[in-house]
N, C-alpha and C positions, 0 to 999 in steps of 0.2 A: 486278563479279563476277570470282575470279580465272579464269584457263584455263590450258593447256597449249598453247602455241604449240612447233610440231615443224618444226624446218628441216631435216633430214636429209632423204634422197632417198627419196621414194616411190615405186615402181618395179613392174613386173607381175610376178612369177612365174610361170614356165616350171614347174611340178612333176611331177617322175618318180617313182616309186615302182618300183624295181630291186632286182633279187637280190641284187647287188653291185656297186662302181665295175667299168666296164669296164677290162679291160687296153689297153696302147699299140694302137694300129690295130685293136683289135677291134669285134665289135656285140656290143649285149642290147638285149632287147625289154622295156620297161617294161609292169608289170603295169596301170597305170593312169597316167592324166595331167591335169593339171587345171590352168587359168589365173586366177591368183588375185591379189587386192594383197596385196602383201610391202613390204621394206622398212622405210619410216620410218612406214608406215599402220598396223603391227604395233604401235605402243608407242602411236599413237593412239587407235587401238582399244579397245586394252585400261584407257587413262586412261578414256574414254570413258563406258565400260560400267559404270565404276565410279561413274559420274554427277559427274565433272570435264569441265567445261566445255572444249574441245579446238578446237585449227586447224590446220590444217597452213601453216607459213610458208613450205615448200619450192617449188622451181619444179617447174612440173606441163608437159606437152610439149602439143601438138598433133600428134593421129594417134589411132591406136587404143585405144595402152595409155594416156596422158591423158587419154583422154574416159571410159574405161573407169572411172579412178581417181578422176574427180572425179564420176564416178555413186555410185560406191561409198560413198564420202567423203561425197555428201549424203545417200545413203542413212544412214547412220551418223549423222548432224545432225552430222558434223564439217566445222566453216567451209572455205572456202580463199581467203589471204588477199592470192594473190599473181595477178596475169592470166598466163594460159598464155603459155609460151614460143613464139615464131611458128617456123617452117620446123624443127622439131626435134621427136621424139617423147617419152617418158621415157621412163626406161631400162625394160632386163628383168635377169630373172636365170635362168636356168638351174637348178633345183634339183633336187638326187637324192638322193632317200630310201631307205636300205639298211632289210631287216629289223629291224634294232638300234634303228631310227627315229633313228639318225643322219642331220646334212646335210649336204651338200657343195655350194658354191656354183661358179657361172661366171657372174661380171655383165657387163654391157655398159653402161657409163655414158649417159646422156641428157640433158633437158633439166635435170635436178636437179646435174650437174658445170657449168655453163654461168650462171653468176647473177654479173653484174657488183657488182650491190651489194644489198644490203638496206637502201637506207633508207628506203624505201617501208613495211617491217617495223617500222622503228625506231619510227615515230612511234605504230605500234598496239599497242606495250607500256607497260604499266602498271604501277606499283608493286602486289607481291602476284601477279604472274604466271607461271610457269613458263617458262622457254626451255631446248628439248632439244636437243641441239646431237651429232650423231654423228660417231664417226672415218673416213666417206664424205665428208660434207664438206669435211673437211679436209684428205683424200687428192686431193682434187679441185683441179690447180694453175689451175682459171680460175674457183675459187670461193675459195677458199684465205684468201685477203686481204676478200673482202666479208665469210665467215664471222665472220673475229677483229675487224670493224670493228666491226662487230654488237656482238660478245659486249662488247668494251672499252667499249662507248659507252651501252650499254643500262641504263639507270635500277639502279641500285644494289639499289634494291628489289626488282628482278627475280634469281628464284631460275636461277643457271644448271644445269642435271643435264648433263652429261655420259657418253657411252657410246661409250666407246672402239672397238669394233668388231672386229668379225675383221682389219681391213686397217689394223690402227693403226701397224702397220711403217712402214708407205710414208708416215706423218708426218712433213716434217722435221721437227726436234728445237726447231730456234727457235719453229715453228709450236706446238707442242706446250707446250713451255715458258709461252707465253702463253695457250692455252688452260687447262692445270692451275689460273694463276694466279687464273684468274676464277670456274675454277666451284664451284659452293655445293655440288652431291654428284655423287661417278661410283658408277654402276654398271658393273663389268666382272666375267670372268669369269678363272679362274687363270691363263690364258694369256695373257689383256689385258695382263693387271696383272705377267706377269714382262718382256713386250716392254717394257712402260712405263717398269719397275725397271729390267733388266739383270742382273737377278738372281735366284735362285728367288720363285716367289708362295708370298703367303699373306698372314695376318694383319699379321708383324710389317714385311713388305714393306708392306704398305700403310700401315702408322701411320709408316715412316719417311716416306715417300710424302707424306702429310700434312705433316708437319712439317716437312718441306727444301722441296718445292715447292708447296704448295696453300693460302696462306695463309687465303682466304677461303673453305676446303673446310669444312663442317660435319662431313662423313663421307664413307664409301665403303662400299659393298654389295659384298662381296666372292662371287661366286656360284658353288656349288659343285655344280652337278649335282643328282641326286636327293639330293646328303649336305645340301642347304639352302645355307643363305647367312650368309656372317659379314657382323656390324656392326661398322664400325670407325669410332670418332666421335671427334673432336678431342679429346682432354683428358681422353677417358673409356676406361673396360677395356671391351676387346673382348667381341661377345657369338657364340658360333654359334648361330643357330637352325637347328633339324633341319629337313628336307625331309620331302614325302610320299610314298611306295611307291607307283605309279601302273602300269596296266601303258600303257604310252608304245608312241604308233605313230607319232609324228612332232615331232621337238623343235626343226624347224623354230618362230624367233618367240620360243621359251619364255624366252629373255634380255629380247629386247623387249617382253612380255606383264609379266615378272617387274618391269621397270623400269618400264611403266605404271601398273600396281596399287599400286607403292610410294606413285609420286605422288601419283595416286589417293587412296593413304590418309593420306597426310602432310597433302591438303585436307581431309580430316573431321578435321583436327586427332589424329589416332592417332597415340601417340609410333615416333619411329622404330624401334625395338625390334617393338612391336606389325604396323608396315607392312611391315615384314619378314616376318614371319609371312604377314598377310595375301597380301605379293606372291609366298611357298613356293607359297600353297594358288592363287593365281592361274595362275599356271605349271604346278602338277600338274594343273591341268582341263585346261588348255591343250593339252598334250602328250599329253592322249588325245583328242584331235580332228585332223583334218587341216587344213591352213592354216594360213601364218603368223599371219593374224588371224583366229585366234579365240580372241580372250581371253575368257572368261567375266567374267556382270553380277555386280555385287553382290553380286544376292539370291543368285547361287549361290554366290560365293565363299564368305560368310556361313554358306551352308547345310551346307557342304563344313566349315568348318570346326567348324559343332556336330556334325556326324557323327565328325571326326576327336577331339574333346573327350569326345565318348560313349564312344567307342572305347577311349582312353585312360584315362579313369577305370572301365570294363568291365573291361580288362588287366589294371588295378590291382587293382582288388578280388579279382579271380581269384589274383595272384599272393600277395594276402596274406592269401587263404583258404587258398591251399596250403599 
């Protein structure tokens, strides 16, 4: 049976919920706070719920927030595939939510930067499997090298997704180069994908993008906020799918929720076009809850979108009764 196997770093969240970012050397008092799994647990999650088979390949610490993660992770029936790292905890991340349900990170790397090799990994992929591979690990100079070992060695059959990450800057470029080469789809968002280019984002940045360096890239998810997400597929004309008006109180995740659900639906065999949609309406549940992981099941995604189909053919008919 296929899965999603997630090596990226799965780490606790610190969440604040603030009026605003503080100024230099100031205080504010958070209206609430909450300890949550974030991270690489967020695209888990949400693969998960969609009823894809899910592991985490990442390394998990020993201490508080690892035992925390690997409760959570059972709770969730998602495997883990690696033995906890000894004398080192995983990481956290610091998270601050404005009214806007904007986020702002501060991480502290952990046992997830620290992973000499994956070939312990290597041997439990199978052809038809997922490997998610984030630009944390590859910002990571003492995972760095086991990451790309991984991905270049890893059964052909195996679909690589790629998600570039807020911190894809700090990729060297050699590193990077070699990961574009392997992976089968990225999801990133406008700003991934101009660090990536060098150039403005968009559509036609990513289909050059494809074609100069991603030879075995199917496509790329291009994500655009509440305006939805463009598909950009090798060979073929780009499509936008629209997004959905949500009212949003935390959009912490909503990338990695959106990047789960795609997967997700790419295993029930939905063409990619369709898993795009499906992964809009994943992301707009998403984003009216709090926590990175909470990606919504299925059944709701499903349900979310005959209401949204209702809706729209309701519109319709109104607009051409007028």
């Amino acid at each position: 049976m296929a899965r999603l196997v997630h090596i990226g770093g799965a780490v606790m969240d610190y969440v604040y919920h603030v009026s605003g970012l503080p100024e230099r050397a100031a205080e504010l008092m958070a209206s609430s706070f909450a300890r949550l799994p974030g991270g690489a647990v967020n695209m888990m999650v949400a693969a998960r719920r969609t009823g894809l088979a899910t592991a985490c390949g990442g390394a998990l610490g020993t201490g508080p927030d690892g035992d925390a993660l690997r409760a959570f992770l059972a709770d969730e029936d998602i495997d883990v595939l690696l033995a906890p790292q000894a004398d080192i905890d995983s990481g956290n991340c610091v998270v601050l939510i404005t009214p806007d349900a904007e986020r702002s990170f501060i991480s502290f790397p952990g046992a997830e930067a620290h992973v000499a090799t994956f070939d312990a990994l290597l041997k439990q992929l199978s052809p038809g499997d997922w490997l998610a591979v984030s630009g944390y690990v590859l910002s990571y100079p003492c995972s760095r090298e086991a990451v790309l070992a991984l991905v270049e060695n890893v059964d052909p059959g195996v679909s690589v997704i790629f998600d570039p990450t807020p911190v894809i800057a700090d990729v060297p470029q050699a590193a990077l180069t070699r990961m574009l080469a392997r992976a089968s789809w990225m999801s990133a968002n406008m700003r991934e994908l101009a660090t990536i280019t060098g150039g403005p984002a968009g559509v036609d940045g990513a289909a050059a993008l494809l074609k100069t360096r991603m030879p075995s890239c199917r496509g790329i998810v291009l994500r655009d906020g509440e305006n939805g997400a463009h598909l950009v597929e090798s060979g073929q004309e780009s499509a936008t799918v629209p997004g959905f008006r949500v009212a949003a109180i935390d959009t912490n995740g909503a990338g990695d929720t959106h990047l789960g659900a795609f997967v997700g639906a790419l295993a029930r065999d939905l063409t990619p076009l369709d898993a795009v949609r499906y992964a809009n309406a994943a992301s707009a549940i998403a984003v009216t809850r709090r926590g990175g992981a909470s990606g919504p099941s299925h059944q709701e995604i499903i349900h979310f979108l005959s209401l949204a189909d209702q809706d729209r053919q309701r519109t319709g008919r109104l607009k051409l009764g007028h």
